[in-house]
N, C-alpha and C positions, 0 to 999 in steps of 0.2 A: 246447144244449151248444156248437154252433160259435160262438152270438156271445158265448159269456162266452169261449172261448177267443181269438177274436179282439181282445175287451175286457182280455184279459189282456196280449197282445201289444204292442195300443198303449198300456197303459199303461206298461211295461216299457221300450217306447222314449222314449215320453218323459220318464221317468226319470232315461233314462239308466242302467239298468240291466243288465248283458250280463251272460253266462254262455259265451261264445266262447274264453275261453283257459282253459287246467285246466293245473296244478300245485299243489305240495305245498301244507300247510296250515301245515306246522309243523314245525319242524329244530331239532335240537338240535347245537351246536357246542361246542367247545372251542373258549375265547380265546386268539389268539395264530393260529389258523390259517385255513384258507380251504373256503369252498363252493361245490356251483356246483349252480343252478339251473336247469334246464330249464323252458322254457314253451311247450306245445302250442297255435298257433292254427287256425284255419280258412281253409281255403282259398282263399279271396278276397282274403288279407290277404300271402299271399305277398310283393307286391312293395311293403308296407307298413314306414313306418319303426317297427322296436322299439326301447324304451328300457325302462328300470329307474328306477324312483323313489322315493324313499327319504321315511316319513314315517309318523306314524299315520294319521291319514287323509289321505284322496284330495286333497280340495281345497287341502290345504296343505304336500303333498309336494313335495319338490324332485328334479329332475332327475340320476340320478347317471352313466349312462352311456346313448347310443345307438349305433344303426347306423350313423349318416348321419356320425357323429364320423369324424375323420381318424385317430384313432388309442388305443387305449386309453389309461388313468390306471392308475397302479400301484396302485390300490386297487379298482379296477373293470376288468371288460372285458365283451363281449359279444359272440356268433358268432350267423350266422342258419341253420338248415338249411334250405334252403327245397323241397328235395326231402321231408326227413322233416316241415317243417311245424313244425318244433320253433327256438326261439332260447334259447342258452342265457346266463346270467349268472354269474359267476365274484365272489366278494366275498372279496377277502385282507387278512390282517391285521385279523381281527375284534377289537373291542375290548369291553367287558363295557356301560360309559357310555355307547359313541355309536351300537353298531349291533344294540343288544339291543332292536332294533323293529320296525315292520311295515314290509316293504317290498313293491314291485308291480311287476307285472311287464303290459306297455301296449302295446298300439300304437295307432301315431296313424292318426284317420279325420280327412280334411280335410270340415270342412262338418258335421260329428256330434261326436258326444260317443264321445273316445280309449276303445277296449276295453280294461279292467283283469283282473286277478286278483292279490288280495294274499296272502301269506306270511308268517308270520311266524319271526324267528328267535329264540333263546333261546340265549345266550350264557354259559359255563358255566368254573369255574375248574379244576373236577371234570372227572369222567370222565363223556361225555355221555351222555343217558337213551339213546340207538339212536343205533348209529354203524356203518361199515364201514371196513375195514381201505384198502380202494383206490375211489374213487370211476367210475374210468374202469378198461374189463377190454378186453384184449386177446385174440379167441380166430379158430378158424378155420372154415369148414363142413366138417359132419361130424363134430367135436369135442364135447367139451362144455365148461364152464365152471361152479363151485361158486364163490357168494357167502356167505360170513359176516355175517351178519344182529347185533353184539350191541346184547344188551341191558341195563341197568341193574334198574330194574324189571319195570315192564311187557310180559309177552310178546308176541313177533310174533305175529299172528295173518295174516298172509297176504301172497303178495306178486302184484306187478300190472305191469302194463304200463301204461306212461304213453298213454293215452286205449283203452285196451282192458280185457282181461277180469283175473278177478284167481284167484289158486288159494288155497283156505284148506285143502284138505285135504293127506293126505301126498302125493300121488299126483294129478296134473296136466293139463294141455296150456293152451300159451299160444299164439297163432301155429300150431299143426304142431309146436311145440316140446316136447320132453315135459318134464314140469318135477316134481323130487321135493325133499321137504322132509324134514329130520332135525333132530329137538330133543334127540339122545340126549346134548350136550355142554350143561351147565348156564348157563343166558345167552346158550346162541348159539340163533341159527335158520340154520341150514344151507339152501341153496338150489341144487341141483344143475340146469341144465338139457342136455340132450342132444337129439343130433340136429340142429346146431344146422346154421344156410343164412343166407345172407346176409340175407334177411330180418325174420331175427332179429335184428338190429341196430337199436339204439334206446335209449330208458331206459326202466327200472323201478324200482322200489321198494317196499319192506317196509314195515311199518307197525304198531303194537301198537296203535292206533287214537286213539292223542291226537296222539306224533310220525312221520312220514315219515324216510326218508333216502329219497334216490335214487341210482340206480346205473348208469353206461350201461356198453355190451356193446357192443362193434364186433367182426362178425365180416369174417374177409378170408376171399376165394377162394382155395381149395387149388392150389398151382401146384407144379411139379417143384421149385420151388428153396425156397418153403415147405415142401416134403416130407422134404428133406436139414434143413432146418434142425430139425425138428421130430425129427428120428430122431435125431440131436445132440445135443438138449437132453435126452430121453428117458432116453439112455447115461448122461449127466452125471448126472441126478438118480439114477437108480437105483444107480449107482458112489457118489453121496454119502450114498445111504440103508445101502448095504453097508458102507461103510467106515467113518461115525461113527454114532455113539450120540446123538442129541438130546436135548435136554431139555426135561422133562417140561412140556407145555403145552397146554391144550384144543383140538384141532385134530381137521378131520372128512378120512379118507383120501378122495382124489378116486380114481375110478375112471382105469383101464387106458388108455382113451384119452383122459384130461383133458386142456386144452392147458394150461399156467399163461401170465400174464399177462405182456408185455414187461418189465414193472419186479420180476416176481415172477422172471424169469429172471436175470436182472442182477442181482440179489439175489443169486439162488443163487451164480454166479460168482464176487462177491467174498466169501462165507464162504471156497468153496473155496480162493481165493488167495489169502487169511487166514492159514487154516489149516498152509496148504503152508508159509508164511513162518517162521513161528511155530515150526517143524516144522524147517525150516530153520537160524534161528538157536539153537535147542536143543543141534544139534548140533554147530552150530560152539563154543558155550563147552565142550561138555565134550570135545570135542578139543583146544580150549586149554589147560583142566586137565587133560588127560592129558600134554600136550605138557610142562605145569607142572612134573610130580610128577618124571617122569623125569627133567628137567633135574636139578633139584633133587636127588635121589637118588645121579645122578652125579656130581655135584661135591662131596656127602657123602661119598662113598666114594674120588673123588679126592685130599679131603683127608685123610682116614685113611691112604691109604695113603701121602702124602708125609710125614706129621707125623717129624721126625727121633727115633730111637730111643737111649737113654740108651749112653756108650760103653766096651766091656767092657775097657776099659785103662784103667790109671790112672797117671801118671809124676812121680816129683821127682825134683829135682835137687840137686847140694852140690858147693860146691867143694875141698872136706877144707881140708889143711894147707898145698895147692900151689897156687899162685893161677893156673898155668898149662892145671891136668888140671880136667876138668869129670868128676863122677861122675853116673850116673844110674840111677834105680831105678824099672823097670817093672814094676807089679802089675796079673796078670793074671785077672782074674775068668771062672770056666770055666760058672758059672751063665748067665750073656751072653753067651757065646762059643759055647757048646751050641746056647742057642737060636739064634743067627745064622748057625750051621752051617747050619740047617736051609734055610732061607729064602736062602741065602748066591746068589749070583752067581758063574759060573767068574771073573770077574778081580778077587772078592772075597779072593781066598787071597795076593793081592800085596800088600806094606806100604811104602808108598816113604816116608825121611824125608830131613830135609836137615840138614845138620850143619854149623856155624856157626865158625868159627877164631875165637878173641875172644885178641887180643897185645896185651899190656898198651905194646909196646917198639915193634913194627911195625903197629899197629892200619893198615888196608885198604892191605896190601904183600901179594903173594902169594907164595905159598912159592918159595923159591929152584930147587927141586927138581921145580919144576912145576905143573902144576892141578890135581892129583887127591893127593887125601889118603886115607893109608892107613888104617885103624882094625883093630883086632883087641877081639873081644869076647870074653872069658872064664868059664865058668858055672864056679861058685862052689857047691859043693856044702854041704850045710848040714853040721855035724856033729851027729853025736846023742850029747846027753848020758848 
């Protein structure tokens, strides 16, 4: 039994065949955006250079991004953890034609044959077979943190820790960490963990057993000024939950002391100051139209009330037989004169006229006798027949 196992071993190496790095097998993306891949190695490789290489196979793959690089490419990067043993790879702006392939993830041994593990990616116009909402989650110890698992097809059947153990029932523990699943929302797989410690930090991922997504979780140490911030966010959410009404969308309630995620917070912030806005200018137009109506109103009623009203005198004139005497004859309508009563002004009851001297012999001479001319007015009583 040891020398086939041994027999196995050196054939293996000279192969060239390794099994030292572990990541996904298989991702499904939506075109147009980006992924990022984690790859666990082993310990001796630490202060080894990692790169990414892009190809079907091995031997004729090309180089897309390393470590040893001075600086990432806007279509690649790549970060080393070398405490967690993990380097991850980042691919943006996926395209359907040129990265719908197999790519690897390496590192170099000088003097051996470079350790591999390939990937493949499946690049999708649709809505991908297993996807999550955030790839990277922000949480704290002590807290917990719930992942949305969807799916297209194919159900989750369980989730894991990248080179650890994995949970397929409802009910858990990964690390110390207790870990519960909920499939009660159709196409999600729900993934709550609790209890969580800095330790808990790392990536995982779901899996329906053809594609992977992976997922990391950084937890921070609970400090006085994480503790204010956290009792803040809390009020916030639960003041957003009181005050509006959402709409209707498959979503699993996180427990009492869930922490949400930095980008999930910031989120929350700008509905609210959305909202407040929106709220805001509402009120300003229909105080405009209020401001509208009454202008408008008033200067209806302004003009009503100046419009000039028809006048209850009526006068002509005649010169009779005398070319000197001016006669005149005032008719007075008591139907219009009734109603003006009513309405009347104290210095409406005064009648000023002005009366005209027209001399055929002295026209613009004034009277001999002075400025003031005399007049006498006579009522003339009717007789009855």
């Amino acid at each position: 039994m040891t020398s086939t196992i041994s027999s196995y071993l050196i054939l293996t190496g000279l192969l060239g065949f390794h099994c030292e790095i572990i990541t996904v097998s298989k991702v499904s993306v939506k075109a147009g955006g980006s992924i990022s891949i984690p790859c666990l190695y082993e310990p001796p490789y630490r202060n080894h250079v990692k790169y990414l290489c892009r190809g079907r196979y091995w031997w004729f793959c090309s180089y897309a991004v390393k470590t040893n690089q001075s600086e990432d490419t806007r279509k690649y990067s790549i970060s080393d953890d070398t405490n967690q043993r993990i380097f991850t790879v980042t691919i943006n702006d996926l395209e359907d034609n040129t990265d719908d392939t197999r790519h690897w993830c390496a590192v170099e041994i000088k003097s051996k044959k470079d350790v591999r593990k390939d990937f493949q990616l499946s690049i999708t116009e649709d809505m991908p077979s297993l996807y999550v909402d955030q790839q990277k989650i922000t949480a704290f110890e002590g807290g917990s943190v719930t992942v949305l698992c969807r799916y297209k097809y194919l159900k989750v059947t369980k989730w894991c820790r990248l080179g650890s153990t994995c949970v397929t029932e409802q009910t858990g523990s990964i690390g110390g960490t207790t870990v519960t699943t909920n499939e009660t929302v159709p196409n999600v797989y729900s993934v709550t963990m609790s209890g969580l410690t800095t330790a808990s930090s790392g990536w995982y991922w779901c899996t329906n057993g053809d594609f992977q997504i992976p997922v990391h979780i950084m937890v921070h140490e609970l400090t006085s000024t994480t503790t204010e911030k956290i009792t803040m966010n809390t009020k916030t959410a639960r003041t957003l939950r009181t005050s509006t009404q959402p709409s209707f969308k498959p979503k699993t309630t996180l427990p009492k002391n869930s922490i949400k995620s930095q980008e999930g917070g910031e989120s929350l912030q700008d509905e609210l100051k959305s909202s407040t806005t929106v709220m805001i200018v509402i009120a300003l137009l229909l105080l405009l139209l209020l401001v509208a109506a009454a202008c408008f109103g008033w200067w209806m009623i302004r003009r009503k009330t100046n419009q000039p009203g028809a006048s209850d005198t009526t006068m002509g004139s005649d010169n009779g037989s005398d070319p000197d005497l001016l006669y005149a004859t005032i008719h007075h309508n008591k139907g219009q004169a009734a109603h003006k009563k009513q309405n009347r002004r104290p210095d409406d009851s005064v009648t000023y006229s002005t009366i005209v001297l027209k001399d055929c012999v002295q026209q613009g001479i004034e009277p001999t006798d002075g400025s003031v001319i005399y007049s006498t007015v006579k009522t003339r009583k009717k007789q009855h027949v």
